[in-house]
C-alpha positions in Angstrom: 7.5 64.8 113.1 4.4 66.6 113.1 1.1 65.6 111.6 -1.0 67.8 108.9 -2.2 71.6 109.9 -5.8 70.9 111.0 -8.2 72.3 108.3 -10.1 75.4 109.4 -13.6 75.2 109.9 -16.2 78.0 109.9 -20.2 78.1 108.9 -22.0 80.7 107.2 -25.8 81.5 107.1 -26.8 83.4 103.6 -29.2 85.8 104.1 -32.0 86.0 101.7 -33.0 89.7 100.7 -36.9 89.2 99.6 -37.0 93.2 98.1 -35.0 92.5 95.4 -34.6 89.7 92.0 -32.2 88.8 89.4 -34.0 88.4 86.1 -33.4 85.5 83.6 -34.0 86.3 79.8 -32.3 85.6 76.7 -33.1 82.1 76.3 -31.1 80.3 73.5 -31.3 76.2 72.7 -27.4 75.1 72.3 -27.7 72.8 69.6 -24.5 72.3 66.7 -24.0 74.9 64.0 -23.0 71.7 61.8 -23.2 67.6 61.7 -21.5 66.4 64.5 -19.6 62.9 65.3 -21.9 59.9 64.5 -21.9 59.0 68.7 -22.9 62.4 70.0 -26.4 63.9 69.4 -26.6 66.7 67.4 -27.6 69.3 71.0 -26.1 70.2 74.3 -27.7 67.8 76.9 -27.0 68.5 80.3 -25.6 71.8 80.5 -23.5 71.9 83.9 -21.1 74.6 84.0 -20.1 77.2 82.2 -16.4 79.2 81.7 -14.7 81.4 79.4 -11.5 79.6 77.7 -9.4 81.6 74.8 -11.9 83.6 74.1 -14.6 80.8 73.9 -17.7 79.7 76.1 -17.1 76.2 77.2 -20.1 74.2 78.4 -19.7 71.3 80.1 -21.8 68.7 80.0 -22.7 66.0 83.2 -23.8 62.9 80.5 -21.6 63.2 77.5 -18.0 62.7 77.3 -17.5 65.9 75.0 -17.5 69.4 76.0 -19.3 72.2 74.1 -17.7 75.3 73.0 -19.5 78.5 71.8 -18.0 80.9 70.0 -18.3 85.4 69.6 -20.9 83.9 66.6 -22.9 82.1 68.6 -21.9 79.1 66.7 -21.4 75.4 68.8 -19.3 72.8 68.4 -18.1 69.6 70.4 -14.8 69.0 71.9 -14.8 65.1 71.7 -13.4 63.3 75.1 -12.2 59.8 75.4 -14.8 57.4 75.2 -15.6 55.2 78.0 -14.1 51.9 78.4 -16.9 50.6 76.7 -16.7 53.0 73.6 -19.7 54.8 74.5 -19.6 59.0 74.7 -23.6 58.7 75.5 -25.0 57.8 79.0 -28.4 57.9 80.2 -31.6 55.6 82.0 -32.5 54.6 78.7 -29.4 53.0 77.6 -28.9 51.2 81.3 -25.0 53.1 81.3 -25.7 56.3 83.6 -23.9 55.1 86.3 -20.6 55.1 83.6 -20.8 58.6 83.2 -18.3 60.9 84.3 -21.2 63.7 85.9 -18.6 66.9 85.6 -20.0 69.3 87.1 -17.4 71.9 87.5 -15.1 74.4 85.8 -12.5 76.5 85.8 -9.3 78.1 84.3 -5.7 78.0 85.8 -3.1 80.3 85.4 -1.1 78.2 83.3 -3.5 78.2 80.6 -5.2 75.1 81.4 -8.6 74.3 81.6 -10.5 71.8 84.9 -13.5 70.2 84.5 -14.1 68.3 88.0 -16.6 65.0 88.1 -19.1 65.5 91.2 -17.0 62.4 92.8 -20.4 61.2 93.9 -19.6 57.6 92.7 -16.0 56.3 92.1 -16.4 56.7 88.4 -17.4 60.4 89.2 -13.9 60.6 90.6 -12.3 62.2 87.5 -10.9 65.5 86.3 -11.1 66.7 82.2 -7.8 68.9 81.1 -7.5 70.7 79.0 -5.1 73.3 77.2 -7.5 74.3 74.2 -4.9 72.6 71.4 -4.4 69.0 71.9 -6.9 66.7 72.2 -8.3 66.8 76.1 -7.6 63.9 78.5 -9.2 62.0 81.4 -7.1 62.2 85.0 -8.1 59.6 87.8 -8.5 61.9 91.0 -9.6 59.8 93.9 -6.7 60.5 95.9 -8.3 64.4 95.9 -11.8 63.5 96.4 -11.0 60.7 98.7 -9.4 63.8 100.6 -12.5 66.1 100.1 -14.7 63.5 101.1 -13.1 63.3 104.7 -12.9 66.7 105.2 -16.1 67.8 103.7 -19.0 64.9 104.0 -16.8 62.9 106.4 -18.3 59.7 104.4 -22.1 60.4 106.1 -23.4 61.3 102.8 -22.8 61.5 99.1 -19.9 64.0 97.9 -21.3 66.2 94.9 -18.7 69.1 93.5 -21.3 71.1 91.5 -19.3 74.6 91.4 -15.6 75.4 91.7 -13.6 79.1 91.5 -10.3 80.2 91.6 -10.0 83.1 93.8 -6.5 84.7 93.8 -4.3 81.4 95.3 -7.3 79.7 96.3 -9.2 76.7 94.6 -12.7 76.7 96.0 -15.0 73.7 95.2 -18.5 74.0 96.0 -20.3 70.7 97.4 -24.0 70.7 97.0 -25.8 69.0 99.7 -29.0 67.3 98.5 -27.8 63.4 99.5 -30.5 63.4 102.7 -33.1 65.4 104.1 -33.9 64.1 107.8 -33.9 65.0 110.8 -30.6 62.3 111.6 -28.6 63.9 109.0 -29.2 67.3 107.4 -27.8 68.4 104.0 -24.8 70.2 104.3 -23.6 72.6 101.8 -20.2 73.5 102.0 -16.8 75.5 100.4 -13.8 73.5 100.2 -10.5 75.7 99.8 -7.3 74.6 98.4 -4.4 75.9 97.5 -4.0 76.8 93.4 -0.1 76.1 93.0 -0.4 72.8 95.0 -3.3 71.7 92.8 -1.5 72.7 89.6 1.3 71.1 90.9 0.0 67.6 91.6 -2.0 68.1 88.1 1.4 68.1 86.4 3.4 66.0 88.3 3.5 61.9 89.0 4.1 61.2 92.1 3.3 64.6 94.0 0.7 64.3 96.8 -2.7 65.3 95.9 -3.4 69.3 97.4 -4.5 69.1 101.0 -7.6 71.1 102.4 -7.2 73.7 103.8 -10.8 75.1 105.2 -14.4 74.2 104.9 -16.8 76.5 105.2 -20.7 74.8 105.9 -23.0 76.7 104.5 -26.8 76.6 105.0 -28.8 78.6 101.7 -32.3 78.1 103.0 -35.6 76.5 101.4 -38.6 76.8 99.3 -41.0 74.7 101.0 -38.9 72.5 102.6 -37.1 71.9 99.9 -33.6 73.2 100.9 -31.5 75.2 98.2 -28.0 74.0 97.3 -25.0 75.1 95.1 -25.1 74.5 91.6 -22.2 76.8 90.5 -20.2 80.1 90.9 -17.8 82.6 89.4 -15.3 85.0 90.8 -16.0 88.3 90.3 -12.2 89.0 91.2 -9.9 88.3 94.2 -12.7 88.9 97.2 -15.9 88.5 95.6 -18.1 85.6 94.5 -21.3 85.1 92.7 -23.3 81.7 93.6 -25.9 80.1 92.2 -28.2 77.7 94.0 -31.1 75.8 93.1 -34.2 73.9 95.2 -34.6 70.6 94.0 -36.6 68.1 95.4 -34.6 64.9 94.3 -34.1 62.2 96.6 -30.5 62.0 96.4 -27.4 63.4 94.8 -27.2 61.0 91.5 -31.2 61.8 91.5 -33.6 64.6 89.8 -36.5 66.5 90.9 -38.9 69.2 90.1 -37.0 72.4 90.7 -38.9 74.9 93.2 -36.6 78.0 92.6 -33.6 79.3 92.1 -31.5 81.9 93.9 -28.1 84.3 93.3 -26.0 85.5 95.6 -22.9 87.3 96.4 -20.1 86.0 98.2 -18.0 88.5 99.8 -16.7 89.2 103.5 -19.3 90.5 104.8 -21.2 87.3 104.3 -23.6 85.2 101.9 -26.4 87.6 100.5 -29.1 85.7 98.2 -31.9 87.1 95.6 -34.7 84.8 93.5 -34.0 84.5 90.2 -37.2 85.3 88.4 -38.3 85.6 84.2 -39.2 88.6 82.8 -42.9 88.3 84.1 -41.3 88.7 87.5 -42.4 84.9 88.3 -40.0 82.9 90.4 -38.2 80.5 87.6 -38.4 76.9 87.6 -35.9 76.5 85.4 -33.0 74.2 86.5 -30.2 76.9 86.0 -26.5 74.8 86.8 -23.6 76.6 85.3 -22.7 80.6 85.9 -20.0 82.6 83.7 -19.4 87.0 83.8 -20.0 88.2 80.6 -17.0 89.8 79.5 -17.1 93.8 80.1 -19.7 93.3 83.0 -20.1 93.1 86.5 -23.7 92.8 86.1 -24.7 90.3 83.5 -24.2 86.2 83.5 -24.1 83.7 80.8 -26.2 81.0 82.7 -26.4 76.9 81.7 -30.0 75.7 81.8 -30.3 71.8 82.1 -33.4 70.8 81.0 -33.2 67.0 82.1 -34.8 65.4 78.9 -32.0 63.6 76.8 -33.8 64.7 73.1 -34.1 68.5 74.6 -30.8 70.5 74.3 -29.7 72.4 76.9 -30.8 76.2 76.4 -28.3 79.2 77.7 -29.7 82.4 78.9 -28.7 85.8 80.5 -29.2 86.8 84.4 -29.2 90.3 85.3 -28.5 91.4 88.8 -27.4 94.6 90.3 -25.7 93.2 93.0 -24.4 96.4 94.1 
């Protein structure tokens, strides 16, 4: 009997092309078109990913169990999750529950019509998946059997796991770990690409008792720094089958469950010839210092991105806003 195929490993050094920018404009608030459920507030808080679903924007949100969808009007509305075991949708410092929340930080769509929201799997409770097949009513799916596996093969349980981006690339499933749990000279962040395969993944979504998708390759990935401060995946969208667009932010937070004042924020394309980066600036050409965390295509573009900004201030909605880069 022989044991599991070792996972590949390879590591991959973005180059950062100073001559050119992506520019951020378009800058919306996502608050409700209409009186929302009694225990949400009545704005997007914590924007963290972004993806298209039935012709819909869905936002995710790290804080709140509820999702966000934004329609061809403009117009929001929540999606309500279940509530935590104790009946609260809200979590925050300020009501003493943050460490209940489900932090999903993640998105995407699978062939089969379904729609994966993945928790950052930075605390057990972070170990969660939300599904979703835009009819009935979402549900909540324990998941530590898969990060207990990405864990091992990514972190290898010297530092916090933290999925903040995930893609699916033909058959692959790529999650995207951020790596802002340390900064010393012992143990380095460590950003990193974990591919899996999209039928097993499906398959163990739909069926009790099949064993959770294995790992197939990690690819270590080292973004560079503003100051110090090193730059780390936040989200990222397949362009198609070969290419993908990344975004990354600075943050200077002491930890992965932790915020900090963000530095900069970069784009990049992810194809095989490498890891190519670009600032993301505002319209006065400035480098932004806005926290940008989710990434979608606009439909009919190449060019143009629907981007989540999370402002990290509970009363504050999220805002979403356009990046254009000519990547080409």
């Amino acid at each position: 009997m022989t044991g599991a195929p070792a996972i590949r490993r390879t590591h991959l050094v973005a180059r950062f092309d100073a001559s050119r920018v992506a520019t951020l404009d378009e800058l919306v608030p996502l608050e409700y078109a209409r009186a929302v459920d009694a225990s949400l507030p009545a704005h997007v808080r914590a924007a963290s990913a972004l993806r298209q679903f039935r012709n819909r924007l869905v936002i995710v949100q790290d804080d709140i169990n509820a999702l966000a969808v934004r329609d061809s009007s403009g117009a929001v509305r929540p999606v309500l999750l279940p509530a935590h075991a104790s009946g609260k949708r809200v979590f925050d410092d300020t009501l003493g529950n943050k460490h209940d929340k489900l932090d999903l930080e993640a998105c995407v769509t699978l062939s089969d019509g379904r729609l994966v929201a993945f928790g950052s799997g930075s605390t057990p409770e972070r170990e969660q998946l939300v599904v979703w097949d835009g009819r009935a009513p979402p549900s909540i799916v324990d998941a530590s059997a898969l990060y207990r596996g990405l864990r091992a093969a990514v972190v290898r349980d010297a530092a916090r796991l933290n999925v903040e981006g995930a893609v699916v690339r033909g058959a692959r499933l790529e999650l995207f770990h951020r790596g802002n749990d340390a900064r010393d000279a012992a143990r380095a962040p460590v950003n990193a690409i974990a591919e899996l395969s999209c039928d097993e993944f499906a398959a163990w979504l739909s069926g009790p008792g099949v064993r959770s998708p294995r790992i197939r390759r990690v690819t270590t990935v080292e973004l560079g720094d503003v100051r110090g401060v090193p730059f780390g995946f936040t989200d990222a969208v397949a362009l198609d089958s070969e290419r993908i667009v990344v975004l990354a932010c600075a943050e200077d937070s002491a930890c992965a469950i932790s915020d900090g004042a963000v530095l900069g924020c970069r784009i990049g394309l992810l194809d095989e010839h490498g890891l190519c980066t670009v600032d993301v600036c505002d319209a006065a050409g400035q480098r932004t210092l806005l926290k940008l965390e989710g990434i979608e295509r606009r439909e009919g573009s190449s060019f143009e991105f629907d981007v989540a900004v999370d402002v990290d201030l509970p009363a504050a909605p999220a805002q979403l806003g356009r990046v254009v880069w000519e990547w080409h």
